[in-house]
N, C-alpha and C positions, 0 to 999 in steps of 0.2 A: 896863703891858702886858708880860705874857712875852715876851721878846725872839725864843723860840723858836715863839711861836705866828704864823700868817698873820695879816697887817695890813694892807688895804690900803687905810684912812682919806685922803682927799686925793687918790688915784689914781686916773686916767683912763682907763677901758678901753675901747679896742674890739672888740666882736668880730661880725664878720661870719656868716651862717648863723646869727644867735642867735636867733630868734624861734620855735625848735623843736628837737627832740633833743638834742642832745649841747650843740649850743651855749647853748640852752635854759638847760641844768644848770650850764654855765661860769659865764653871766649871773647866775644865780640865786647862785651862790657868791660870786663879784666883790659883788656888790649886797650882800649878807650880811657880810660884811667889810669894808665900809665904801668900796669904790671906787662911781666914779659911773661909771656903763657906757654907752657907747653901741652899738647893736644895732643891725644893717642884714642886710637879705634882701631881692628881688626884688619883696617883696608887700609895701607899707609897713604897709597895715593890718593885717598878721600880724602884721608888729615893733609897730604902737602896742597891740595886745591882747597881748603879751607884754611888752611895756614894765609896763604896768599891772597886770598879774598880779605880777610881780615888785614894782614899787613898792608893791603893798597887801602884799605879804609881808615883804618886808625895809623900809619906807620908807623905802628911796634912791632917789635920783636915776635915772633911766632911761629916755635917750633914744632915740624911732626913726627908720630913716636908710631909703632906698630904694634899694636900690644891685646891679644887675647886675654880679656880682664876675667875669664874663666879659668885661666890657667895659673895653676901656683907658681911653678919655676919661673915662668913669663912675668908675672908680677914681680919675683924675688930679682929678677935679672933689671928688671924695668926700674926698679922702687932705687937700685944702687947705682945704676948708669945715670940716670936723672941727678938723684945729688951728686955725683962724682963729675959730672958735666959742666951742671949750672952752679955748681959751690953751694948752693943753699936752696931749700924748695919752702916756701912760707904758708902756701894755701895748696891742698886737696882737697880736689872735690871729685867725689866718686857719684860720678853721673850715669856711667853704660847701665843697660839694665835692656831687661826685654820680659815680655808675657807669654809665647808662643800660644796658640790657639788647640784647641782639643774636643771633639766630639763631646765625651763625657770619660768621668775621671778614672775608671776604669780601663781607660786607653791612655792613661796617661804612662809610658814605658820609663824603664829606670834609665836610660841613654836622657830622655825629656825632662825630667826631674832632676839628674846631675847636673843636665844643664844650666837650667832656670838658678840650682837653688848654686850654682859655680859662681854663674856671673852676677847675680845679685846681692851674694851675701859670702861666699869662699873670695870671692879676688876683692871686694871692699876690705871687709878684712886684713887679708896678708898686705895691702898696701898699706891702709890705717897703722897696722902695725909696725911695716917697717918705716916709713916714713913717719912716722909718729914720733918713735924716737929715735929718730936721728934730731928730729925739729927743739924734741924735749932737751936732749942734751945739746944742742946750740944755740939755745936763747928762747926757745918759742915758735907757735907756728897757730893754724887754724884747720881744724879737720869738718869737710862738709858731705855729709851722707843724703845723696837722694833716694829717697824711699817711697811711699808712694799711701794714699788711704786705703788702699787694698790692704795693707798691713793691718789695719782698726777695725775695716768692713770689707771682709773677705767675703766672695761668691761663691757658686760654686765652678766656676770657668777660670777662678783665678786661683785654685788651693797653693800652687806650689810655691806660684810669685807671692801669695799671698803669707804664706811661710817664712819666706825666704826674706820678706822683706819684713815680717814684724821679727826675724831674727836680727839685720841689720837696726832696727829700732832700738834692741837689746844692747847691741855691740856697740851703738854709738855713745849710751848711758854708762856702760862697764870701763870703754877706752877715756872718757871723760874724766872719770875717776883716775885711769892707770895714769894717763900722761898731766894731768892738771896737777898746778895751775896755769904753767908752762904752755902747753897745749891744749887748746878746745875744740871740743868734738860735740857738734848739735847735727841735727837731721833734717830737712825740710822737708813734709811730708804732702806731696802734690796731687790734687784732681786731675780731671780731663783736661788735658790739654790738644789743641789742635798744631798737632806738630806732623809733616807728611804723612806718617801711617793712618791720620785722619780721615786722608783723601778716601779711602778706600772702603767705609763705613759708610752704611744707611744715612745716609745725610737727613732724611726727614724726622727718622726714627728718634736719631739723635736728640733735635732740636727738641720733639716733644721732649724726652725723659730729663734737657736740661731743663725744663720748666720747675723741674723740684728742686731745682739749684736755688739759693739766693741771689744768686747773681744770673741766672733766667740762662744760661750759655758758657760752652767751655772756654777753658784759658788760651791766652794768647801767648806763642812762646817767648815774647819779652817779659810774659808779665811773670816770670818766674824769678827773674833777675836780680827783683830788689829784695828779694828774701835771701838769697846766697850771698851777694853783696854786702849784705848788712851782717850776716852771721861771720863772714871772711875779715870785717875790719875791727879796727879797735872801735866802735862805737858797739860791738856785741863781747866788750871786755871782760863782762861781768856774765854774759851768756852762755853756759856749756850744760852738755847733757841734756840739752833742748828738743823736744820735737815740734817742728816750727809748720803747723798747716796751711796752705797755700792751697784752695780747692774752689771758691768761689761758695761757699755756703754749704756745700752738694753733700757734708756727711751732718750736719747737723739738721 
């Protein structure tokens, strides 16, 4: 095996939000490279038809988990069943996340706000954490935060996610510290990507306002892949504490 090529034969992933978009794409890669994946989202029969999708393509292994990544207990149940299942979990990557939409921000209710700021930055966390070290005190592991440029350049349609996620920004940098050198903990910080909820967008609107992108157009949800890939293997050995942007030019 080229030493320089992705390998991840024997290794244990999980990633949360996998059963569609981006995370979709992750799984598919993991699964492809020889890691056994396990997948969790809200809808477990979403995850067991994307489990199966993936396993008739790559034939690996690929488990589905039910898991509201908003919910503390849910995590803490989730984060012990999982190691206690598969003996050992070597990569996390906390993908779920959501934006919900809003008039203007004075309508944004505290039920909306718990929300947003639950799943984006309370259930990365409590997982980070507990799986963090468990991975620290058995050898090692890779923790992967997706966050988002709303974190950097916040709107004002995005306060909360936009919060939420330059807190995950935070947390990725502090758990870096807590569990290294053992375990590392970077972020990949992503633009527009056209992942189903795209459909549903002003499509021409769009096209213009990519035009101030460098890259003229949004991302495509493979092209997220080789940035998690690389931070999940040892070729990002020397990598932690990282915020890795992925956006196509769009915040510079």
């Amino acid at each position: 095996m080229n030493k320089w090529a992705f390998d991840f034969t024997g290794k244990k992933v999980v990633i949360t939000g996998g059963s569609r978009g981006l995370g979709f794409q992750m799984a598919c890669a993991f699964s492809s490279l020889g890691a056994e994946v396990i997948i969790a989202s809200r809808k477990l029969e979403s995850c067991q038809t994307a489990a199966s999708t993936i396993t008739a393509e790559t034939g690996g292994k690929v488990h589905a988990y039910a898991l509201h990544a908003a919910d503390w207990e849910q995590c803490t149940e989730f984060a012990h069943k999982v190691w206690e299942e598969h003996g050992k979990i070597d990569v996390l990557v906390n993908n779920a996340g959501s934006s919900p939409l809003y008039d203007k921000v004075t309508d944004i209710s505290e039920e909306l706000y718990d929300k947003v700021v639950g799943l984006n930055l309370k259930g990365p966390f409590r997982l980070s954490a507990l799986l963090g070290e468990k991975m620290s005190e058995s050898g090692g592991g890779a923790i992967v935060n997706i966050s988002s440029i709303a974190s950097v350049n916040p709107k004002p349609d995005t306060v909360p996610y936009s919060a939420a996620k330059a807190g995950l920004n935070a947390t990725t940098v502090a758990l870096a510290h807590t569990y290294g050198p053992d375990v590392r903990v970077n972020a990949v910080v992503p633009g527009t990507f056209l992942t189903d909820i795209s459909q549903h967008w002003d499509q021409e609107a769009f096209a213009q306002r990519a035009q101030n992108f460098a890259a003229k157009r949004g991302g495509e949800p493979e092209e997220i892949v080789g940035a998690v890939l690389y931070l999940s293997s040892s070729m990002a050995s020397y990598t932690t504490g990282a915020l890795l942007t992925v956006d196509g030019g769009a915040s510079k």
